[in-house]
Every structure is written in C-alpha cells, then in structure tokens.
C-alpha positions in Angstrom: -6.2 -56.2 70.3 -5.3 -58.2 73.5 -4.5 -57.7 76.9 -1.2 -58.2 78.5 -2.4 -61.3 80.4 -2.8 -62.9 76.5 0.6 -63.1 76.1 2.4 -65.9 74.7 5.9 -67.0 73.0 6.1 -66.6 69.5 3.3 -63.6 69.2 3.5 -60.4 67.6 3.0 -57.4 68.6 2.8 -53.9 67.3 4.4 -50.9 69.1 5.6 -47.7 67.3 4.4 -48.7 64.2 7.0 -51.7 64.1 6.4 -55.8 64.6 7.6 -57.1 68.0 7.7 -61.1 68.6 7.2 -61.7 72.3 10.3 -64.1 73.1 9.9 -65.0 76.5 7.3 -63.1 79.0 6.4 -63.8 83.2 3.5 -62.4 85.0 4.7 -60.5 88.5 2.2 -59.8 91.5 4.2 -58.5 94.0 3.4 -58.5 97.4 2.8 -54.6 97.0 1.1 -52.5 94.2 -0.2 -54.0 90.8 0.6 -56.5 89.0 2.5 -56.2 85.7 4.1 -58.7 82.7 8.2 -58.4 82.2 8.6 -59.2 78.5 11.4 -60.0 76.4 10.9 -58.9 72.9 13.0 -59.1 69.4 12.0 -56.6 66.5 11.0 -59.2 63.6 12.7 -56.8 61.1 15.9 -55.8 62.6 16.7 -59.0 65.5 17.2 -56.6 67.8 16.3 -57.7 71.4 14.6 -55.6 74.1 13.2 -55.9 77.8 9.8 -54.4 77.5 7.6 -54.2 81.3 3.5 -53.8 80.7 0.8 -53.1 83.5 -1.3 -56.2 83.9 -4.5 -56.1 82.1 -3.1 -53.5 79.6 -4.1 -54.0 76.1 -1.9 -54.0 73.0 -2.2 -54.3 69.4 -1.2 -57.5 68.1 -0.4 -58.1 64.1 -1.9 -60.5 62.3 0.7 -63.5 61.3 0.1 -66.3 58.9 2.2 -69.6 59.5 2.3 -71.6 56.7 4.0 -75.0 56.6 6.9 -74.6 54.1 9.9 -77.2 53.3 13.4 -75.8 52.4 14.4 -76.8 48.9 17.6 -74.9 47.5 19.5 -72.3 47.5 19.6 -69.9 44.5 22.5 -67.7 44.6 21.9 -65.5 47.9 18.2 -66.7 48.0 16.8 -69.1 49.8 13.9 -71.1 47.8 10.9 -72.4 50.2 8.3 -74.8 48.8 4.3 -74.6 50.5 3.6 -78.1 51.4 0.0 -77.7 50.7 -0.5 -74.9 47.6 3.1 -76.1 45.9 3.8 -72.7 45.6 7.3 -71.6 46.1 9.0 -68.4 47.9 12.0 -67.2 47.9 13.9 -65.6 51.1 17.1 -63.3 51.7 19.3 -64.7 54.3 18.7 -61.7 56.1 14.8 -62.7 56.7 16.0 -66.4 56.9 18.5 -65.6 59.7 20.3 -67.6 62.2 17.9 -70.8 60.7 20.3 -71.3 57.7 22.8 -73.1 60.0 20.1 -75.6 60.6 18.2 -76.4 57.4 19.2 -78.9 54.9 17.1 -79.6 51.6 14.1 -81.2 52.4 14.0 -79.5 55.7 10.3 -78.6 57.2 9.8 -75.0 58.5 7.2 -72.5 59.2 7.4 -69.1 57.6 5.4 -66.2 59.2 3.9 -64.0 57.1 2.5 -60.4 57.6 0.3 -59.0 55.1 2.2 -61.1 52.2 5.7 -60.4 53.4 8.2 -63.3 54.9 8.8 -62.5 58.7 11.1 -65.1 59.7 11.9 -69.2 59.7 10.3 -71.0 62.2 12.4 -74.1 63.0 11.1 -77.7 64.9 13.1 -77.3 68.6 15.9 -80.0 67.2 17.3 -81.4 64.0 18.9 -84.2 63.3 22.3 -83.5 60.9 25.4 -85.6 59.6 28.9 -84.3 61.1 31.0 -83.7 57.8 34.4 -83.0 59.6 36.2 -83.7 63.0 39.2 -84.5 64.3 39.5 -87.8 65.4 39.4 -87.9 69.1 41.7 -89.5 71.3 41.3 -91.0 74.4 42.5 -89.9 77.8 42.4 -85.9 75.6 40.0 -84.4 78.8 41.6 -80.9 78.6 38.6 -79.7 76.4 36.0 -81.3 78.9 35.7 -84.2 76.8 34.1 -82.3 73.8 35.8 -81.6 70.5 34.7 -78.9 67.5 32.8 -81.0 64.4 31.5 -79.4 61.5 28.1 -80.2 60.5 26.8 -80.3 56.9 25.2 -76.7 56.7 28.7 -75.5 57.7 27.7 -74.9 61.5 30.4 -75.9 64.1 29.9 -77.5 67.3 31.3 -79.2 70.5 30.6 -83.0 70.2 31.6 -85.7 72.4 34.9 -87.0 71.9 33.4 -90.4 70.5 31.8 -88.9 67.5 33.1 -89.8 63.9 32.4 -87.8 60.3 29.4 -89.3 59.5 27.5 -89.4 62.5 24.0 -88.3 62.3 23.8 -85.9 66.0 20.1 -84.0 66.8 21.1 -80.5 67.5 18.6 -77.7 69.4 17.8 -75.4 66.9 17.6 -72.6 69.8 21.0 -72.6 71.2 23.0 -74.8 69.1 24.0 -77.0 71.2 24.4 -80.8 70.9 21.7 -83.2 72.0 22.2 -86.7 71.3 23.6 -89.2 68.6 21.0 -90.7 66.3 21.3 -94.0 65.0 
C-alpha cells in the first residue's frame, strides 16, 4: 500500500481488481478545499488510457513489479524472443504484450520487461534509439512545401519525418515515446 502523495511515473497500481501504470500524475492544492493528485493512467493489460483524480493522502494498493534487464534477440514467428542479461534465460512475448516497442527494437536491443507474479507486463524502452534509415526518397533542394521534412523508413519498418538532408543509410536517434526524430548519429 501507498499513499497518493507516493506516486510516481511508471508505477502500478491496482483498482478493481486490474493493473493500472500511472503515466503521468500532478499534485493540486487549490487555493480552496483539499488537496488532491490528477492522474493519468493506462490499464497494463488492455492500453487503454484513463484520467483518474485521488484525494491527497489517500492510500492505494500498488502491485508488485519485477524489472528485469532483458535484450531483444529474434523474432520467432509471431513471438518475440527476449534474452535475461544476467540468468541467460530466455522469454518469449506476443506482440500484443510487446506493443508499440516493436517499432523500436532491433536484435541486440536492451529493454526492461515488467513482470507481475511471473507474467510479462509490457517493454520498457531507453527514452531514444539510435536506427539506420532503410528507404527515402532523395530529397531535393528548394522542396519546402512539406516543412523541410520528408517520410524515411527505418529498419524495424517504422516510418518517419526526417530532414530533407538524410540519405538511406543514415543512422538517426529516434524518441522511443513519440516517435519523433531527434538527431543524426555519426
């Protein structure tokens, strides 16, 4: 158990019997009457995303998660095959459970896994990547009706806006969050 004012990103939660990751969360005192905690959450099973308000101070129930370090090492069919870094001992994950994180892994890829009483929650991924542009169009100069950006596809089969300057087989790092592009790595 903890209290609402223990709240932070990434924890679970239990309410009505289901698992609740806390996504984003803000304390509010207003100037009148108590204060209370405006939550985001996303059910860990289903993705689905809810605004959730709590009194300050009240307690919840909050599930026990293990992270273990994993690395991404193939896939197998419609499975995704994870490796423990420390125990060698692999897992292997629908792309239901792996979600949205697919579009970002490549083999050798380092994740963490949450688990809850020996079942896969979901893929933690680091905030960027770094991965190689496989196709875009070449782009040409004075083209400024897009905004300067063009669409690239990156190795996991994602597709982006890139800066016009970018050639197939550029390495970019991408934010893992919102997909966007960050920078061009050398």
């Amino acid at each position: 158990m903890a209290t609402t004012n223990d709240l932070k990103n990434g924890m679970v939660l239990v309410l009505d019997q289901q698992l609740w990751s806390v996504v984003e969360f803000q304390h509010v005192k207003p100037g009148k009457g108590p204060a209370f905690v405006r939550t985001k959450l996303k059910n860990v099973m289903s993705g689905k995303g809810v605004d959730k308000t709590f009194n300050a101070g009240l307690k919840v129930e909050t599930a026990t998660v293990d992270r273990r370090d994993m690395q991404y090492s193939y896939l197998d069919g419609d499975m995704y095959v994870f490796m423990d870094t420390s125990s060698w001992e692999q897992t292997s994950l629908t792309a239901e459970t792996v979600g949205s994180a697919k579009d970002f892994m490549i083999e050798e890829q380092d994740v963490v896994i949450a688990f809850h009483e020996g079942e896969a929650l979901f893929v933690e991924l680091p905030a960027s990547v770094v991965l190689e542009i496989q196709f875009t169009e070449p782009g040409l100069q004075g083209d400024r009706s897009s905004g300067g950006t063009k669409p690239a596809t990156l190795v996991t089969g994602l597709e982006i806006q890139v800066p016009l300057f970018l050639n197939e087989g550029d390495k970019v790092k991408v934010d893992t969050r919102s997909g966007d592009y960050l920078e061009r790595v050398k």
